[in-house]
C-alpha positions in Angstrom: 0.0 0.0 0.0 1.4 3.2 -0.5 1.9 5.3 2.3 0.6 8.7 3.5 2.4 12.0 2.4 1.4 13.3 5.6 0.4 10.8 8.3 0.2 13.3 11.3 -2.8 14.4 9.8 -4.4 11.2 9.3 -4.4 10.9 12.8 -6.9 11.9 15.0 -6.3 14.3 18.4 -7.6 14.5 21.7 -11.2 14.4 22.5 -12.0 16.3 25.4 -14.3 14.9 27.5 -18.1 15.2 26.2 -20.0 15.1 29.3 -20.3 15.4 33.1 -19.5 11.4 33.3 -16.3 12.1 31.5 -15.3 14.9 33.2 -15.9 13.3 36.5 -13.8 10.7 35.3 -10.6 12.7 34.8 -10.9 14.5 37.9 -11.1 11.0 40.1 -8.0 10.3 37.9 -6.5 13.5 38.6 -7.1 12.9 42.4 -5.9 9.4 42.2 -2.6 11.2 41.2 -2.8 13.6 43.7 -3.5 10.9 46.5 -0.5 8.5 45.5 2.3 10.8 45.1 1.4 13.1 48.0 1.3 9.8 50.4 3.2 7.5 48.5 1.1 4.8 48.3 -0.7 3.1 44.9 -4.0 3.8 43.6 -5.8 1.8 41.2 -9.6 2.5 39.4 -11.7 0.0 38.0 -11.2 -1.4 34.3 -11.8 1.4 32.1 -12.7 1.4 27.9 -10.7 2.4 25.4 -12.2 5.7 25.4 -11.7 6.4 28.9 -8.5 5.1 29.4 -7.5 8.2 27.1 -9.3 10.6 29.2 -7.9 8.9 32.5 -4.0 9.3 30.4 -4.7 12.8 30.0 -5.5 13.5 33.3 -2.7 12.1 34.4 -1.0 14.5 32.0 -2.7 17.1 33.7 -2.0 16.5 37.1 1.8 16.6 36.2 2.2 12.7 37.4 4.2 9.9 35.5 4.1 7.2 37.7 0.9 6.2 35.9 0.4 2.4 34.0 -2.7 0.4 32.7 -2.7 -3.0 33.3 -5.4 -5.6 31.9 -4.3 -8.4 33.2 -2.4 -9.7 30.2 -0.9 -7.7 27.1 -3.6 -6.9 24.9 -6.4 -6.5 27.1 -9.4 -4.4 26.2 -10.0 -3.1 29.6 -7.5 -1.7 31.4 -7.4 -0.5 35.4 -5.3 2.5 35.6 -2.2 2.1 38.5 -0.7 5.2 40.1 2.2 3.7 41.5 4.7 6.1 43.0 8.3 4.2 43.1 8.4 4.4 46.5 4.8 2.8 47.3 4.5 -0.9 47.7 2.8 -2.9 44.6 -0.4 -4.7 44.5 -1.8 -6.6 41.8 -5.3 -5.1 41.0 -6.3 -7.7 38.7 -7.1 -11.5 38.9 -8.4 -14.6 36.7 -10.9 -16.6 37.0 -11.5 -19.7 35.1 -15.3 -20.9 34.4 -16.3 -24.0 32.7 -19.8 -25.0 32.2 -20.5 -29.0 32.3 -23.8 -29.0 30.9 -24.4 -31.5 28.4 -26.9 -29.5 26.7 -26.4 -28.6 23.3 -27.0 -24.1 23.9 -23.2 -23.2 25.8 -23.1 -20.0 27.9 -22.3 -17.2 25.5 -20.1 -14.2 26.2 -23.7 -11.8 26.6 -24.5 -14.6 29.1 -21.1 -14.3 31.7 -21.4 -10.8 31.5 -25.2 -10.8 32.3 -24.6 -13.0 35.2 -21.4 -11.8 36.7 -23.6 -8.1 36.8 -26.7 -10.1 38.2 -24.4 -10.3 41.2 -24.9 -6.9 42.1 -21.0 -6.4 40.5 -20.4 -3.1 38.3 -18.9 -3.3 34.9 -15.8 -1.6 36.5 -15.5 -4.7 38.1 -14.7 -6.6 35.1 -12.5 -6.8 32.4 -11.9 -8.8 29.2 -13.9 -12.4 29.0 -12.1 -14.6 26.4 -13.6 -17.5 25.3 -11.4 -20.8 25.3 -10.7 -21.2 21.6 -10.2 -24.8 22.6 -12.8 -26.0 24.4 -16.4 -23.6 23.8 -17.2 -24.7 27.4 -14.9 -22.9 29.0 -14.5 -19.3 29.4 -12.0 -16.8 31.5 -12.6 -13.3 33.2 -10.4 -10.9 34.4 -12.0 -9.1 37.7 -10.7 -6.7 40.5 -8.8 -8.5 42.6 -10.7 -7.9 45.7 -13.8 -9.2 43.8 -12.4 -12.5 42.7 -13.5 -14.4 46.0 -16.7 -12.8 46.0 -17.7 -14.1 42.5 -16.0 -17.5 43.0 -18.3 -17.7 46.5 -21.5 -16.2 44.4 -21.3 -16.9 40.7 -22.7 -20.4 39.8 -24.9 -20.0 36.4 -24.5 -18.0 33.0 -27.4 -18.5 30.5 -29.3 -21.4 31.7 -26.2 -23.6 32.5 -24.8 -24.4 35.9 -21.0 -23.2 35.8 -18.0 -24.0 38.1 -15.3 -20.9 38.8 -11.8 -21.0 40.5 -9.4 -18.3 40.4 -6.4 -19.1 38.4 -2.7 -17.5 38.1 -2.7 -16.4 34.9 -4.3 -17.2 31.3 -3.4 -20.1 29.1 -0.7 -18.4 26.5 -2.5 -19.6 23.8 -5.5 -17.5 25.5 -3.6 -14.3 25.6 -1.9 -15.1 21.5 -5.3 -14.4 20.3 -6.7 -15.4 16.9 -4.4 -13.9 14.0 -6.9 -11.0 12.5 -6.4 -11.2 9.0 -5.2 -7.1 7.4 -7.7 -6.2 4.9 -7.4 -3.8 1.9 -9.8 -1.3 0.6 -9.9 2.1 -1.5 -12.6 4.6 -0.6 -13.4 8.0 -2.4 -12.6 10.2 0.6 -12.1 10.0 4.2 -15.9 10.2 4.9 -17.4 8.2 7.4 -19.9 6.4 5.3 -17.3 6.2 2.4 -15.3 4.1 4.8 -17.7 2.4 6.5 -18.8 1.1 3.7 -15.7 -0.4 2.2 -15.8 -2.4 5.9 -19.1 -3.8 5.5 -19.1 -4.2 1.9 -22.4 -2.3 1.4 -23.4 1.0 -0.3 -22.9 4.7 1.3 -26.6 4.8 1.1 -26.8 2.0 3.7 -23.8 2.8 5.5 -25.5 6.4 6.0 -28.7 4.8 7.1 -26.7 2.9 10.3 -25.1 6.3 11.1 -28.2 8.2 10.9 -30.0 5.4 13.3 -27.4 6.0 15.4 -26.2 2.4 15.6 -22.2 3.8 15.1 -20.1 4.9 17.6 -16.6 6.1 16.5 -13.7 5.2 19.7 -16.9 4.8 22.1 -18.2 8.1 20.9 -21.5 8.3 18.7 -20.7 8.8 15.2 -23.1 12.5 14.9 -22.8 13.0 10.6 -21.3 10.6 7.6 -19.8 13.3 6.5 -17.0 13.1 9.7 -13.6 12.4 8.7 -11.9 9.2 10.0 -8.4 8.9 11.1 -5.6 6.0 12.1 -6.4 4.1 14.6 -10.0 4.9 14.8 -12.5 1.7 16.3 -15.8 2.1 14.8 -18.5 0.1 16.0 -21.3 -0.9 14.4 -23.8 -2.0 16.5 -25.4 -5.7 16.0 -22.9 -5.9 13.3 -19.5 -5.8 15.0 -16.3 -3.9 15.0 -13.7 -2.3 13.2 -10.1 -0.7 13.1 -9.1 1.7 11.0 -5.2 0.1 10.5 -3.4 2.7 8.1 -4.6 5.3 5.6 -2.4 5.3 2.6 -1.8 7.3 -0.3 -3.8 7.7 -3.3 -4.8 5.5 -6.4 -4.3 6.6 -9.8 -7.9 7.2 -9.7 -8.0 9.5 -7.2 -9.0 7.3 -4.6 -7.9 6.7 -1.6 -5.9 3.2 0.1 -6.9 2.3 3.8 -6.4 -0.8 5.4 -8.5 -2.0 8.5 -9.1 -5.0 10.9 -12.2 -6.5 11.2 -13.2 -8.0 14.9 
């Protein structure tokens, strides 16, 4: 693929935050910062999305503290807990495992929808929970990674997902062909312009017409933010989800065809 002339501006900059819940968010991380350097001691917050884990960064930023990390429990994780950890302060681990396996002979296994659902039925919040991976070995089994001071809780609690009776334990880690993830293959597109339904399109293989229609229904969100017009650019790096479709990453944006058009290259998840 040819490459960009100018790739800082196919990248997109900071969002600011959008809303009182976002701008509450920076300013626990901010005091978070505040806390742990002025006593020395670490501070952690619940997992956090992609989207807030760059407001949480930049409040860090903010706050004039670099003692900062986000930790999912394994590389690659989704959801990340953000750790203030001044080098002085002892370390914790904020995160734990826990396997679940479902022995149910019937023929409908426990989905991903169906842990979640039943891990919140616990009372839990969803900042109480991070990634849930599905063995790619054995469809019965499935692993979570929780707060560590909720892991006993939801071994003691937790005992059906779906209709399906379900055994937990707490494990040390997750199997490394868990974390190795399925190899997402690169695809290739060109796209008349940058546009949000131009692009979109080329993902889903559809027209603009019907990529415009699942913007204007409000079904896209672009990095966790709703997608407001078609007409927005897109940049590098951007996650657009589609909802009761799936998701996508915009990988690179390259140069131009001889056409005029323009190369991008995405993931598809």
């Amino acid at each position: 693929m040819a490459s960009s002339s100018d790739p800082a501006a196919r990248t997109r900059g900071y969002i600011p935050p959008q809303n009182d819940e976002e701008r509450r968010l920076m300013k626990r991380a901010e005091e978070l910062c505040r806390v742990a350097e002025g006593r020395s001691i670490p501070r952690y917050t619940g997992f956090l999305s992609d989207r807030e884990q760059m407001l949480a960064e930049a409040a860090c930023h903010k706050a004039g503290c670099e003692d900062f990390r986000f930790w999912g429990g394994f590389e690659g994780a989704e959801r990340r807990v953000l750790c203030v950890e001044p080098p002085d302060a002892w370390q914790e681990e904020p995160t734990a495992c826990l396997r679940m396996q479902t022995y149910d002979g019937g023929t409908k296994l426990p989905t991903h929808r169906d842990y979640l659902g039943s891990l919140l039925g616990l009372g839990l919040d969803r900042a109480c929970i991070g990634d849930l991976l599905q063995d790619p070995g054995d469809a019965a089994v499935f692993y979570a990674v929780v707060l560590a001071d909720k892991a006993e809780f939801i071994t003691a609690n937790f005992s059906s997902a779906g209709h399906s009776p379900v055994h937990v334990e707490v494990c040390n880690e997750l199997p490394p062909h868990l974390i190795e993830g399925p190899a997402r293959e690169l695809h290739e597109a060109t796209v008349s312009a940058l546009r949000a339904d131009a692009v979109l399109a080329a993902m889903m293989h559809t027209s603009r017409t019907k990529a415009a229609e699942y913007i204007a229904a409000g079904r896209v969100e672009v990095n966790h933010l709703p997608l407001r017009a078609a007409h927005e650019a897109m940049y590098a790096a951007d996650i657009i989800t589609v909802r009761g479709i799936g998701r996508f990453r915009l990988a690179e944006i390259g140069g131009k065809s001889k056409k005029d058009r323009q190369f991008i290259s995405f993931y598809q998840y």
